[in-house]
C-alpha positions as CSV (number, residue, x, y, z in Angstrom):
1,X,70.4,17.4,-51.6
2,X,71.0,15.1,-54.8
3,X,74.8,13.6,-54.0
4,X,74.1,10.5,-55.8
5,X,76.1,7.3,-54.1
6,X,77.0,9.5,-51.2
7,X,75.4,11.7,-48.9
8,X,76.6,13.6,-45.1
9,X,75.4,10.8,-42.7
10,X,73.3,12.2,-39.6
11,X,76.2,10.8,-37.2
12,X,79.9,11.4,-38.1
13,X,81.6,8.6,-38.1
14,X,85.8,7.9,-39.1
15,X,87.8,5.0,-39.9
16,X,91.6,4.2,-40.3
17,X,91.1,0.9,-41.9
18,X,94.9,-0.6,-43.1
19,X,93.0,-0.5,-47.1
20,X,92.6,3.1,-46.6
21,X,96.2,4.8,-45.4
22,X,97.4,5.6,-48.7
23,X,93.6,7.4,-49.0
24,X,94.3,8.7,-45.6
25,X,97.6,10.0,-46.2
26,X,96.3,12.2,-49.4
27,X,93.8,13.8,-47.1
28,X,96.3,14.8,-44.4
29,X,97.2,18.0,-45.7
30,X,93.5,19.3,-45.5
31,X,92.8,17.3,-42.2
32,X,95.5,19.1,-40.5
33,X,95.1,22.5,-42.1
34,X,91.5,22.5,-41.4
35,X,92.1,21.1,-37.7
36,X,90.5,23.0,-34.4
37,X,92.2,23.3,-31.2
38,X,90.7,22.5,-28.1
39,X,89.2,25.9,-26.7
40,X,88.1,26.9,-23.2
41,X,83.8,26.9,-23.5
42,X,83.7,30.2,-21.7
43,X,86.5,31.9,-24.2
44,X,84.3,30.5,-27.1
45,X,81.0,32.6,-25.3
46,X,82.9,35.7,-25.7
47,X,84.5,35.2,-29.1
48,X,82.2,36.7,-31.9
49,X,82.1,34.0,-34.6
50,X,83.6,34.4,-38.0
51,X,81.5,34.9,-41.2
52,X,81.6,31.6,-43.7
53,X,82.7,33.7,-46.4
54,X,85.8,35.2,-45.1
55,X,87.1,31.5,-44.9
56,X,87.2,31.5,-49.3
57,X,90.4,31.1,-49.5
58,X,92.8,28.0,-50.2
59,X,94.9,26.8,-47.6
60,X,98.4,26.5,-49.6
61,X,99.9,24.9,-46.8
62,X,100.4,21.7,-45.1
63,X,101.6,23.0,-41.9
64,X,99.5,22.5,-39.4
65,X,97.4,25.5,-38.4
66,X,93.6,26.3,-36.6
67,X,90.7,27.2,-39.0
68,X,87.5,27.7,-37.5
69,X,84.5,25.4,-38.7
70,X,81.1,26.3,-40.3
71,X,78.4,27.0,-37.7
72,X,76.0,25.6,-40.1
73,X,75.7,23.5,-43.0
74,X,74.0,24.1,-46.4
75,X,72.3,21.3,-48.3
76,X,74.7,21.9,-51.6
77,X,74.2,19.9,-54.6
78,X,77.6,18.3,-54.7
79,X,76.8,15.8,-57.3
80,X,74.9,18.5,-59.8
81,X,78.5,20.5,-59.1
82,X,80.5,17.6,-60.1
83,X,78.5,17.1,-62.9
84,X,78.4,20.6,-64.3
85,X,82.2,21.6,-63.1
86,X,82.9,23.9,-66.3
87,X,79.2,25.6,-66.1
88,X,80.2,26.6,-62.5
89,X,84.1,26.8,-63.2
90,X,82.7,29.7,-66.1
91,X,80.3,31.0,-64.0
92,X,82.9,31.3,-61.1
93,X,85.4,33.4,-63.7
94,X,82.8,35.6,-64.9
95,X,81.8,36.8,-61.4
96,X,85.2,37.6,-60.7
97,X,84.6,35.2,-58.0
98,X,87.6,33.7,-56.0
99,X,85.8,30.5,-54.9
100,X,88.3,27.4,-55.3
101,X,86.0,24.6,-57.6
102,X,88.5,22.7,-57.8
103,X,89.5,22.0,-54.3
104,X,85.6,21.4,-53.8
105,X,85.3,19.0,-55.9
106,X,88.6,17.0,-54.6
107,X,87.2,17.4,-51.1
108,X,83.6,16.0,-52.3
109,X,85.2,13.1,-54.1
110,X,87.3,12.1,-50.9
111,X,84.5,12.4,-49.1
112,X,82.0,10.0,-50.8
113,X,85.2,7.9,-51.0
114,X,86.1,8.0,-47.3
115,X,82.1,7.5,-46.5
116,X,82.0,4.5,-48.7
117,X,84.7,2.8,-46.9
118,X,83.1,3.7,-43.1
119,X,79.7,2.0,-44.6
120,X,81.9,-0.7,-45.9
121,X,83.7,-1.2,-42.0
122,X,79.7,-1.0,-40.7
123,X,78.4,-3.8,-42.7
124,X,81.3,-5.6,-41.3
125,X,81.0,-4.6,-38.2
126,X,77.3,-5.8,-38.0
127,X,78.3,-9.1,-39.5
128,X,80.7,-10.0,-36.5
129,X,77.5,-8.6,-34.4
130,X,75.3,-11.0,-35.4
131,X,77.9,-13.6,-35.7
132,X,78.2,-13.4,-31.9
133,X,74.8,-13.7,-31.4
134,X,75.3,-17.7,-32.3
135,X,76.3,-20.6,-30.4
136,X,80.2,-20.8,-31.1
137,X,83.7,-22.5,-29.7
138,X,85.4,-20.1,-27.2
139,X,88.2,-19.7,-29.4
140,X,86.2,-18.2,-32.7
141,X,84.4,-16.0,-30.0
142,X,87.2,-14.7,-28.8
143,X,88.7,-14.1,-32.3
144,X,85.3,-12.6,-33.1
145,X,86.0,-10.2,-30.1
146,X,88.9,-9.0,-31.5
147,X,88.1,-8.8,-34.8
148,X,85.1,-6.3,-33.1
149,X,87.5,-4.4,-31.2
150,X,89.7,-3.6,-34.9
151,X,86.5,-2.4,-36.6
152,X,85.3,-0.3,-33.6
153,X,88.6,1.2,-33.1
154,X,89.2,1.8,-37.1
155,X,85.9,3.3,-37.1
156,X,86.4,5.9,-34.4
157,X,90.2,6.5,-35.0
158,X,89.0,8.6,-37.7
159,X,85.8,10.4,-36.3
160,X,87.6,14.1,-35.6
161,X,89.1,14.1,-39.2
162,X,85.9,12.9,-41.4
163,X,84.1,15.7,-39.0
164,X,87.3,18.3,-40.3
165,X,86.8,17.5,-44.0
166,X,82.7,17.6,-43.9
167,X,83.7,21.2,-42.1
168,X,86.3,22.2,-44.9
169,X,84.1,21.5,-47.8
170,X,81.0,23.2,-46.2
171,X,83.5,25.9,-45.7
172,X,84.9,26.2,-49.4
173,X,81.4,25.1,-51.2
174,X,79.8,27.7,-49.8
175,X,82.2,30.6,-51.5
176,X,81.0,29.2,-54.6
177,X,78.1,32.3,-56.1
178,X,75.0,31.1,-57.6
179,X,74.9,29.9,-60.7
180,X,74.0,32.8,-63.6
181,X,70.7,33.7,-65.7
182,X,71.8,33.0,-69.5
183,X,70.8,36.6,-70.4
184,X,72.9,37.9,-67.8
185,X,75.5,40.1,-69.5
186,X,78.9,39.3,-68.7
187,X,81.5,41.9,-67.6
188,X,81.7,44.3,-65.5
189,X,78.8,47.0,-64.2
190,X,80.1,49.6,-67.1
191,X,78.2,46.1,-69.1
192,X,75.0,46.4,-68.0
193,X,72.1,46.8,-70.3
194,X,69.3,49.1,-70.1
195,X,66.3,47.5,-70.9
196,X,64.0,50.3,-69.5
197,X,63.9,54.0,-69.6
198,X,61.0,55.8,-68.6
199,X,60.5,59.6,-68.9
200,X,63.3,62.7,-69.3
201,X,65.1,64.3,-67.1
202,X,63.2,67.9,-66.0
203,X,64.3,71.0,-67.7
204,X,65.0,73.9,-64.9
205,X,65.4,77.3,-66.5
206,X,67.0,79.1,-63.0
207,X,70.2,77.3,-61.4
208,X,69.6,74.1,-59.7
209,X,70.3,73.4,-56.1
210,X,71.2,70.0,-54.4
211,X,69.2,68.3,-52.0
212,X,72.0,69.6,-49.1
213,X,71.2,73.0,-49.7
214,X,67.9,72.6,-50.8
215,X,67.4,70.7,-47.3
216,X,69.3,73.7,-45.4
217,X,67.2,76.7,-47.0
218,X,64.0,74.7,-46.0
219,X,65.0,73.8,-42.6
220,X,64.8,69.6,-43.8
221,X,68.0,68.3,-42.0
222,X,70.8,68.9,-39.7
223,X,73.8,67.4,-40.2
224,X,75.9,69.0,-37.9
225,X,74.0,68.3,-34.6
226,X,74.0,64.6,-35.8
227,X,77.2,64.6,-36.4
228,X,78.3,66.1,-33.2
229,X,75.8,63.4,-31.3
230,X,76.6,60.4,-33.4
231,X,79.4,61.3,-35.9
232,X,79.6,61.3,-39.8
233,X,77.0,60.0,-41.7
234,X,74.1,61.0,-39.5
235,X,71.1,63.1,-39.9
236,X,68.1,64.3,-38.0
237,X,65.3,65.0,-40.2
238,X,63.2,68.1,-39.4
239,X,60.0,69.9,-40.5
240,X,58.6,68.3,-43.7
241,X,61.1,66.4,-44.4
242,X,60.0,64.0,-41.4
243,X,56.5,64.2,-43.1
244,X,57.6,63.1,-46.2
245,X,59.8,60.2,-44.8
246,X,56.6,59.1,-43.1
247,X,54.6,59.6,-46.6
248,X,56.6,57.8,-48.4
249,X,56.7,54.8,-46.3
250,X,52.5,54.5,-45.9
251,X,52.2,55.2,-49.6
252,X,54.6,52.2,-50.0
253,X,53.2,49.6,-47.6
254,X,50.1,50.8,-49.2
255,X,50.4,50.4,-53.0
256,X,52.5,46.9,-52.5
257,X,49.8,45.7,-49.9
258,X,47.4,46.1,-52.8
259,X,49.4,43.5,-55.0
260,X,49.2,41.0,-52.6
261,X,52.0,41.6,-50.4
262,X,51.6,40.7,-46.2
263,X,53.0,44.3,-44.2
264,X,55.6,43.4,-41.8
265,X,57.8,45.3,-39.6
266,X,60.8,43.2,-38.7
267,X,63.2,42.7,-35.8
268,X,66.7,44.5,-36.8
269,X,68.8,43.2,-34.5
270,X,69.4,39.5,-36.5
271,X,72.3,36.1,-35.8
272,X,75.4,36.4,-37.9
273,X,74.3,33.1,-39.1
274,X,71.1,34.4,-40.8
275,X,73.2,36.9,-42.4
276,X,75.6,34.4,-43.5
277,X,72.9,32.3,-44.9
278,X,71.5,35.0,-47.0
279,X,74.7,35.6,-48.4
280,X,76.2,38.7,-46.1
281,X,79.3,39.0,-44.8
282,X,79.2,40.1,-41.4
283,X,82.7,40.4,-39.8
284,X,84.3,39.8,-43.6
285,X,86.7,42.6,-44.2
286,X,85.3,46.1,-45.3
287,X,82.0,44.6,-44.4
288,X,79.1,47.2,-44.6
289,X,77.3,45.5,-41.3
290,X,77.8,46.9,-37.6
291,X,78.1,43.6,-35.2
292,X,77.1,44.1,-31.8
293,X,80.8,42.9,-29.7
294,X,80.3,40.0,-27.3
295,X,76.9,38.6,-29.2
296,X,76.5,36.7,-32.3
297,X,73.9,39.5,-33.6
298,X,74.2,42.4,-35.8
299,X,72.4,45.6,-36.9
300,X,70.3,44.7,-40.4
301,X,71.4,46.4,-43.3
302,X,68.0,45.6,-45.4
303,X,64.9,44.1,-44.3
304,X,65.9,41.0,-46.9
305,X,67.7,39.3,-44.0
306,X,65.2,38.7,-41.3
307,X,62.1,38.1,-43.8
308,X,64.2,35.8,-45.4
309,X,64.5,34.1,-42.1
310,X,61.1,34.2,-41.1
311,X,60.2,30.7,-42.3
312,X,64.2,29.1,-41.5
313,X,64.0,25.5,-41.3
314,X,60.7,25.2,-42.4
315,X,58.3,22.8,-44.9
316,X,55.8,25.1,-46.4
317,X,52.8,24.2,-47.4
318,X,52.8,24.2,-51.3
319,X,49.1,26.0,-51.1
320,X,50.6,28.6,-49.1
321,X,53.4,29.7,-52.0
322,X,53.9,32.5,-53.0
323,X,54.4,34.1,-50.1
324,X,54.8,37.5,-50.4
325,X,55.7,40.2,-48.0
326,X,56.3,44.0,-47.8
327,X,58.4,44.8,-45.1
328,X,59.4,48.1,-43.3
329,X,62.9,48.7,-41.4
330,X,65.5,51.0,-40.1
331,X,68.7,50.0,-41.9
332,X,72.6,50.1,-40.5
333,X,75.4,50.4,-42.9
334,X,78.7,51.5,-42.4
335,X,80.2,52.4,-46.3
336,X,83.3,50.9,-45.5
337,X,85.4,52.6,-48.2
338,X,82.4,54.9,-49.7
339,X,84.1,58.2,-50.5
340,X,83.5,61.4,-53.0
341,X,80.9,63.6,-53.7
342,X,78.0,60.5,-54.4
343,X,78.2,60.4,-50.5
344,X,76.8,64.1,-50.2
345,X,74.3,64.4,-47.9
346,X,71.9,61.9,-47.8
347,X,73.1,59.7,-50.1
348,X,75.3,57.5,-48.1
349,X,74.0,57.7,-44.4
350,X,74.6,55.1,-41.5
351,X,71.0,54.5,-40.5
352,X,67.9,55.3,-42.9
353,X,64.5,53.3,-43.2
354,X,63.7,51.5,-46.0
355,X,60.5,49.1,-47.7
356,X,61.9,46.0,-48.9
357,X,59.5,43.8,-50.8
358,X,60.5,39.7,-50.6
359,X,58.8,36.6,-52.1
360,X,59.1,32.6,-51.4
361,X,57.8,31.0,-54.2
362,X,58.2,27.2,-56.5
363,X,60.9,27.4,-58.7
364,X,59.4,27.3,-62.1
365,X,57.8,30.6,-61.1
366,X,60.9,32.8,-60.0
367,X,61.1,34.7,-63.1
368,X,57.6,35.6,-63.4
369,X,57.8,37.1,-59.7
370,X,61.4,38.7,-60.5
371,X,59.4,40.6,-63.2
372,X,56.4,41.4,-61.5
373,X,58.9,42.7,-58.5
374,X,60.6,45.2,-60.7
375,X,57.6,46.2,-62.5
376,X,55.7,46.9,-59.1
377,X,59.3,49.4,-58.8
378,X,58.8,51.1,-61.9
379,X,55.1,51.5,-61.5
380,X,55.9,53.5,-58.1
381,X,58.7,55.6,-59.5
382,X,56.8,56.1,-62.4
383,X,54.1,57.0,-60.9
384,X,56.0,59.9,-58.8
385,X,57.1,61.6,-61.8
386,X,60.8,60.2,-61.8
387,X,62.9,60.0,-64.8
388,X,64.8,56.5,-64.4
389,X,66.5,53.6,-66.1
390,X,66.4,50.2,-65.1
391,X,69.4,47.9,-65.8
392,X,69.8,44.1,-66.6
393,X,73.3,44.4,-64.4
394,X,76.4,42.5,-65.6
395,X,77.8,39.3,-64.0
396,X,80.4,41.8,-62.2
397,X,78.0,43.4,-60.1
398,X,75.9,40.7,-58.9
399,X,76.3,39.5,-55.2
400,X,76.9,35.5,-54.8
401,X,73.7,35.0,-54.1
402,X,71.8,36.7,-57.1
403,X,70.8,34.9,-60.3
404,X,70.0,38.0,-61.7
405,X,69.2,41.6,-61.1
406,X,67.4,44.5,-62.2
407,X,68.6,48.1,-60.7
408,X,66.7,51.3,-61.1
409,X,68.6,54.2,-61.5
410,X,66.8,57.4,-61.1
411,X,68.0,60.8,-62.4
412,X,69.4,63.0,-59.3
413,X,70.2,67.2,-60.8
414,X,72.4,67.9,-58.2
415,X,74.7,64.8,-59.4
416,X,73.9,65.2,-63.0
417,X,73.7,61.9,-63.2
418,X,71.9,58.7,-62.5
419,X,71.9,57.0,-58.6
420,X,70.8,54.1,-57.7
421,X,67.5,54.0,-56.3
422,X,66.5,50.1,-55.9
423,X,67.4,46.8,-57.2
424,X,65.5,43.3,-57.7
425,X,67.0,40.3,-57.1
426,X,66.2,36.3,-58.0
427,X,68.4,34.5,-55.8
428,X,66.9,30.5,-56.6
429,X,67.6,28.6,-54.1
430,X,70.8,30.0,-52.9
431,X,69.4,31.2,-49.8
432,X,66.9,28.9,-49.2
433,X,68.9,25.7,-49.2
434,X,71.5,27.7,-46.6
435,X,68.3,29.0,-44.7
436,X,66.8,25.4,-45.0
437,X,63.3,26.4,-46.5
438,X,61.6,23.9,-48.4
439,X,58.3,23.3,-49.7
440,X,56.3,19.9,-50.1
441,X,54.5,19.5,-54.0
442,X,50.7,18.6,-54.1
443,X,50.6,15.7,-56.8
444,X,48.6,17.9,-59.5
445,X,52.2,20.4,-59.1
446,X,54.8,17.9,-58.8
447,X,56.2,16.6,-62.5
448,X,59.2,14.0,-61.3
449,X,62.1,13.6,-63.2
450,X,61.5,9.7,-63.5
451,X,57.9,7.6,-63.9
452,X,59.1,5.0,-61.4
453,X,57.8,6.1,-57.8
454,X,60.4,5.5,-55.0
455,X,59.6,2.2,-52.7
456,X,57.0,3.8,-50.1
457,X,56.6,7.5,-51.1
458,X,53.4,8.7,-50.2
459,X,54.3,12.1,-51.5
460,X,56.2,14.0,-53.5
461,X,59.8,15.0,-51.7
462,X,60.1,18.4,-51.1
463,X,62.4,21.0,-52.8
464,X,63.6,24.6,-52.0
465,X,61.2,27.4,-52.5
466,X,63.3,30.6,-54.7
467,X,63.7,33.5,-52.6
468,X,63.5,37.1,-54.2
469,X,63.9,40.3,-52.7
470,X,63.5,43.6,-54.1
471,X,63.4,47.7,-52.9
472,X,60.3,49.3,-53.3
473,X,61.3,52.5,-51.4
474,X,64.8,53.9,-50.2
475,X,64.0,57.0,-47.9
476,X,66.9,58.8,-48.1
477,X,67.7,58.2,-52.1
478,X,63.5,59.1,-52.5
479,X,63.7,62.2,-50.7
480,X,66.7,63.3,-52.5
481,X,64.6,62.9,-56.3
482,X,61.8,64.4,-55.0
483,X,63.7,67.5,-53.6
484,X,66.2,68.0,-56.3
485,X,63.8,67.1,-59.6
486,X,60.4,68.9,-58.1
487,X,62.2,71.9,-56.9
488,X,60.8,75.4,-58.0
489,X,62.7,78.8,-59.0
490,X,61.4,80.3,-55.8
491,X,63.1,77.9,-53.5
492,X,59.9,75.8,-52.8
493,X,59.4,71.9,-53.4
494,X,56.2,70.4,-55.0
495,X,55.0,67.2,-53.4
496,X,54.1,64.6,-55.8
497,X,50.2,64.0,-55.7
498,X,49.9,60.4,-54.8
499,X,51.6,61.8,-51.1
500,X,49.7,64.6,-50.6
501,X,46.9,62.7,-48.9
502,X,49.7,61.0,-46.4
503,X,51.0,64.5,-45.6
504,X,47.9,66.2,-44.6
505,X,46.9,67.8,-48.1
506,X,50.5,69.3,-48.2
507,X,51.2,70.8,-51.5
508,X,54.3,71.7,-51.7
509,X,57.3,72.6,-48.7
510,X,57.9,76.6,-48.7
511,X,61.1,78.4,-47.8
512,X,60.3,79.8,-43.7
513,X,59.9,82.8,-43.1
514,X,62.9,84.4,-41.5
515,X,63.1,85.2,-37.9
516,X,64.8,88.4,-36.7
């Protein structure tokens, strides 16, 4: 992290120095808003922690009051911030975003101002050090003593607090979105722009039937068992339908491997902290994630959040980039607040299985891989014989940590209407300076800002990777096209050819015949 003159120092350190109290006292009101309690270790075991981003909010108070701390840090570029406040002050108001800039940058700036004065008190500090190390008259070595004792004790007076503010800012920075692609449209998602439509939507000359009823008069799913073994939103899959579910995962995995793309099937039980540091909320209100109580893990939502962790804390080679991987996973969600008839069925479920698609790469490259993402989405779709659209979505609808973003919306009869089907997403390196992924130049790729080589660097310094992620098959939103736009006036489904051979040379799903 560039902070220019300053920088968060390996050991905290604190200092009351007289100079400094009038400094001190204008900091008091976020010191002791921000300051923790002591707390019993074995109540802090059992306490599920709190999500980073349900802490954006600005403590209008100077009572004193308990506000938990970050349980990790990410390497922000404070100084870039400062230097571009109304580029991320717009950026902020155009996301609708309620991060505070301004008390970021006031906490920064009394940071670098309070670490200043500590390195000041050091150099002091060392001075009377080495000053004792000489031959002197008992009474300068004993004023030399105390002298020591002053700077020790101004130095730790302070340690708690600087530790409070590094905590606040972490805490208050890290509401702040990623910064926004230029051709982004701004607004909200009613602003998006189509910049792809591919096909028409099919012509049916009998009455169409949704994929609920459609799924019922082929014997595809039962709700109601699932909802009398695990409530609302549940479904076993039956017959054909579990054939196509299957299909259209090996077709995936299949076609992506072929681009380049490593398979993996990923853990989906995953830390709150990996969520927060891909940019979830986990225990935020209305979140969409299931926590497991008594355990800092939760239930994955998408297969972006542990492939995105895969390589956490790591220095990647730069002959190894991009790396590139499809991944299969179930997927928990619990559509806090989802409601009306778009949740029909299938299309809002608790648990489905999904194939996410994700790539670390340099970040000159991002936006080549952002389009080759979304054109590897359309190619699939397309591919199946679905009519879709695919959206450059507005500032409104972007997620902190997206740049930008391309959905797909495919055309669903039995809304009629478009539903979202995927979406691709540049994130920079939002995720991968909170996940702590970096990557190391090789000379021939590294082109430094300045021609003057820093006093003994034997390589280039690293910098984050870009992180993208992208869906390159929902189950449940696929099976819903491919039941409601292939459906037949006799009551019968055609299966798309490309996954015929993955369902045994199945042609098409037939109505039962009826037993008496």
């Amino acid at each position: 992290m560039n902070t220019g003159t300053c920088s968060f120092s390996s050991a905290p350190v604190i200092f009351r120095p007289p100079s400094q109290i009038r400094l001190f006292k204008t900091l008091t009101p976020y010191l002791s808003a921000f300051r923790r309690k002591d707390s019993s270790p074995s109540l802090l075991h059992d306490i599920s922690p709190p999500s980073i981003f349900e802490q954006c909010s600005t403590i209008s108070s100077h009572e004193e009051k308990v506000a938990p701390r970050p349980l990790w840090k990410a390497a922000i570029d404070f100084k870039w911030m400062l230097d571009n406040k109304e580029i991320v002050s717009a950026n902020i108001r155009n996301r609708n975003s309620t991060a505070n800039l301004e008390l970021v940058i006031e906490l920064y700036e009394s940071f670098c101002s309070l670490q200043k004065e500590v390195e000041r008190l050091r150099g002091e500090r060392n001075i009377v050090s080495n000053k004792m190390k000489e031959r002197l008259e008992l009474s300068v070595r004993q004023a030399l003593v105390e002298e020591g004792k002053k700077l020790k004790e101004a130095l730790s007076a302070l340690e708690d607090d600087l530790v409070v503010l590094i905590d606040k800012l972490q805490v208050e920075a890290q509401c702040i979105p990623n910064i926004t692609h230029s051709d982004v449209p701004i607004g909200g998602e009613e602003n998006s722009v189509v910049r792809n439509l591919v096909g028409k939507p099919p012509e049916f000359k009998f009455t169409t039937k949704d994929h609920v009823q459609l799924g019922k008069e082929l014997d595809l799913f039962d709700f109601d068992s699932a909802a009398e073994v695990s409530g609302a939103k549940f479904c076993y899959l039956k017959n054909e339908a579990v054939l196509l579910e299957m299909a259209l995962i090996n077709w995936t995995i299949s076609e992506v491997s072929k681009r380049g793309f490593t398979p993996l099937i990923t853990p989906e039980i995953v830390r709150s902290s990996v969520f927060e540091k891909c940019g979830f909320q986990p225990r935020g209100e209305n979140t969409q994630v299931y926590s497991i109580e008594g355990s800092d893990q939760c239930l994955i939502g998408t297969a972006e959040i542990p492939v995105g962790g895969i390589h956490m804390d790591s220095i990647l080679p730069d002959s190894s980039l991009p790396l590139k991987y499809v991944a299969y996973s179930h997927c928990f969600r619990t559509e806090a607040g989802a409601a009306g008839s778009a949740t029909r069925g299938l299309y809002r479920v608790h648990q489905f299985s999904k194939v996410e698609m994700f790539v670390f790469c340099r970040p000159e490259e991002s936006d080549l891989y952002h389009e080759e993402l979304v054109g590897i989405e359309e190619e699939l779709f397309t591919s199946l014989g679905l009519h879709f659209k695919t959206l450059d979505m507005a500032t409104g609808d972007l997620g902190a940590p997206a740049y930008r973003k391309f959905d797909v919306e495919a055309w669903m009869p039995g809304l009629g209407r478009y539903g979202e089907v995927s979406s691709a997403s540049n994130c920079t390196d939002y995720q991968s300076r909170r996940l702590g992924i970096r990557y190391r130049p090789t000379p021939s790729n590294y082109a430094p800002t300045s021609s003057k080589k820093a006093k003994g660097e034997a390589s280039p310094p690293t910098q984050f990777v870009h992180t993208l992620n992208a869906t390159a098959c929902a189950v449940p939103r696929m099976i819903i096209c491919l039941l409601e736009n292939f459906q037949q006036e006799d009551g019968s489904v055609i299966i798309p050819e490309p996954l015929r051979p993955f369902m045994g040379s199945l042609g098409a799903i037939s109505p039962k015949p009826k037993r008496w």
